[in-house]
N, C-alpha and C positions, 0 to 999 in steps of 0.2 A: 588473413592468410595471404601470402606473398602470390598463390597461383592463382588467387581471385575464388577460390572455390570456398564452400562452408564448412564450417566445422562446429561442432557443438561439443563445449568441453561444461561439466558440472562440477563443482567445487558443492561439499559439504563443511558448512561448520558450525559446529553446534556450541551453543552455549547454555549451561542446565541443561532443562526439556524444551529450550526452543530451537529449532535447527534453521538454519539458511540456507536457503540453496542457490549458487550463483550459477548461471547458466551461460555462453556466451554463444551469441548466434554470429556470425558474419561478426561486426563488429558493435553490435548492442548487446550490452550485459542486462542481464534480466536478475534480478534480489529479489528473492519470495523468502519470505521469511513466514514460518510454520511453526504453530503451537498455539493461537487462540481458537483453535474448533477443539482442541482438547479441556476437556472440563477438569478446573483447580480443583478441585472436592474431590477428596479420595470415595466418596459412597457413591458418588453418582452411577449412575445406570444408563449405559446407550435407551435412546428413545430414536428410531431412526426417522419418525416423521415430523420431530421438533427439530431447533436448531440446534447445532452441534457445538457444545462450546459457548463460545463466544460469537458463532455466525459467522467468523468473517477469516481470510487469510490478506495477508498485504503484500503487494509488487510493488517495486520503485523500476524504472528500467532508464539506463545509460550508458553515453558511451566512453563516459570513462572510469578507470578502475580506482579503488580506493577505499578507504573505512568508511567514509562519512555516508555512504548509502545504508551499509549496517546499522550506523549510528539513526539516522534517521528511522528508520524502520521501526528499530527499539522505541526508538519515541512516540512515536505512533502507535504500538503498541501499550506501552505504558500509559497511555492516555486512555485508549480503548479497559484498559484492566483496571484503571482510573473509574472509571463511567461503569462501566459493568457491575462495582461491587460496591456504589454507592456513593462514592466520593464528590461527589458532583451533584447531590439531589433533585429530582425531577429532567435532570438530562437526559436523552436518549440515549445508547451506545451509535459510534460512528456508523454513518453513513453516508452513502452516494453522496456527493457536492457539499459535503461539511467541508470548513477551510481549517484548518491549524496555523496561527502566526507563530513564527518561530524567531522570532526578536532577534536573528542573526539570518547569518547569510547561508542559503540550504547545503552547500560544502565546506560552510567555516572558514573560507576565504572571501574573494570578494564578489561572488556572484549575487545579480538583484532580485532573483529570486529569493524572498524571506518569507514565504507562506506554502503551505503545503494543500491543497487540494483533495479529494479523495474522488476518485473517478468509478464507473462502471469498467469493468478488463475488458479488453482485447479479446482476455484469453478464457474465455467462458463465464456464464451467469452464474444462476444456483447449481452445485452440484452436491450430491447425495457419498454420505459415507454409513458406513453400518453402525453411526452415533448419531447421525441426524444428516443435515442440510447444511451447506455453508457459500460465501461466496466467495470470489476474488474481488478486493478493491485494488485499482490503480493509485498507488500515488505520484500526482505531478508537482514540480513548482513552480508555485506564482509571484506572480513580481505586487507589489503596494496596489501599483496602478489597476493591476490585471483582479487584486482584492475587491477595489474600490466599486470595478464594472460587474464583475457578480454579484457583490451585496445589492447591487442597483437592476440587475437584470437576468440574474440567477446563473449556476452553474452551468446548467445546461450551454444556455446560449455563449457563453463563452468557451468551455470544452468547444461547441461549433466554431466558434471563432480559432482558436487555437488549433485545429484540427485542419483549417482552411488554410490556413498559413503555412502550415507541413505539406502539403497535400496529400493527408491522410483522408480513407474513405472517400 
């Protein structure tokens, strides 16, 4: 905003049953993208003290506009929906400091971020729906290098590192 002041504008867009939601604060865009706590199986039944779904919802958050955060999101998604129904045998579904390589660059031009992360949010832990439990993951991205240091010293301590550099927290 030109007068310095905040504004939060929400863009809905759905595609099928899964919906995005883009948010903009000041000038970071926030992409949640919604529909893995809703459960594929038409018979299922809310159980409100299991997980909900699939467990999890996904944030990607930047400050510039564009598809390729949709785009990523879906992918991420599609992986989780991957994992969850089999495909992957003996995998767990996504979680905290799982990496995803993404054999390209994370907005399909030239940036060296080519790995995706999956974080603890920001913006809340477990939270509770009348179908169960579910979380926010954060997705960031990672550069090769920034791969190479968490496969060697794990998620955490690099999120720390990355976090120190921003001067976040």
């Amino acid at each position: 905003m030109k007068d310095g002041s905040s504004a939060i504008r929400l863009t809905f867009i759905a595609v099928k049953t899964v919906i995005h939601f883009v948010f903009l604060l000041g000038t970071v865009l926030t992409f949640l993208r919604v529909g893995c706590t809703r459960s594929l199986a038409a018979d299922d039944r809310p159980v409100p003290t299991a997980r909900s779904g699939m467990g999890c919802e996904f944030i990607l958050e930047t400050t510039e506009a564009g598809q390729w955060p949709i785009l990523r999101l879906l992918h991420v998604m599609a992986c989780q929906i991957l994992v969850c129904h089999g495909r992957f045998p003996g995998r767990p579904p996504l979680s905290e400091f799982d990496r995803i390589p993404l054999k390209c660059a994370i907005d399909g031009n030239d940036s060296k971020l080519r790995s995706i992360m999956l974080t603890p949010s920001s913006h809340g832990t477990e939270l509770r729906l009348e179908s169960g439990t579910f979380d926010f993951l954060q997705l960031i991205g990672i550069t090769d290098d920034e791969v190479l240091y968490a496969k060697e010293n794990g998620g955490t301590k690099l999120l720390g590192l990355l976090e120190a550099a921003r001067g976040v927290r």
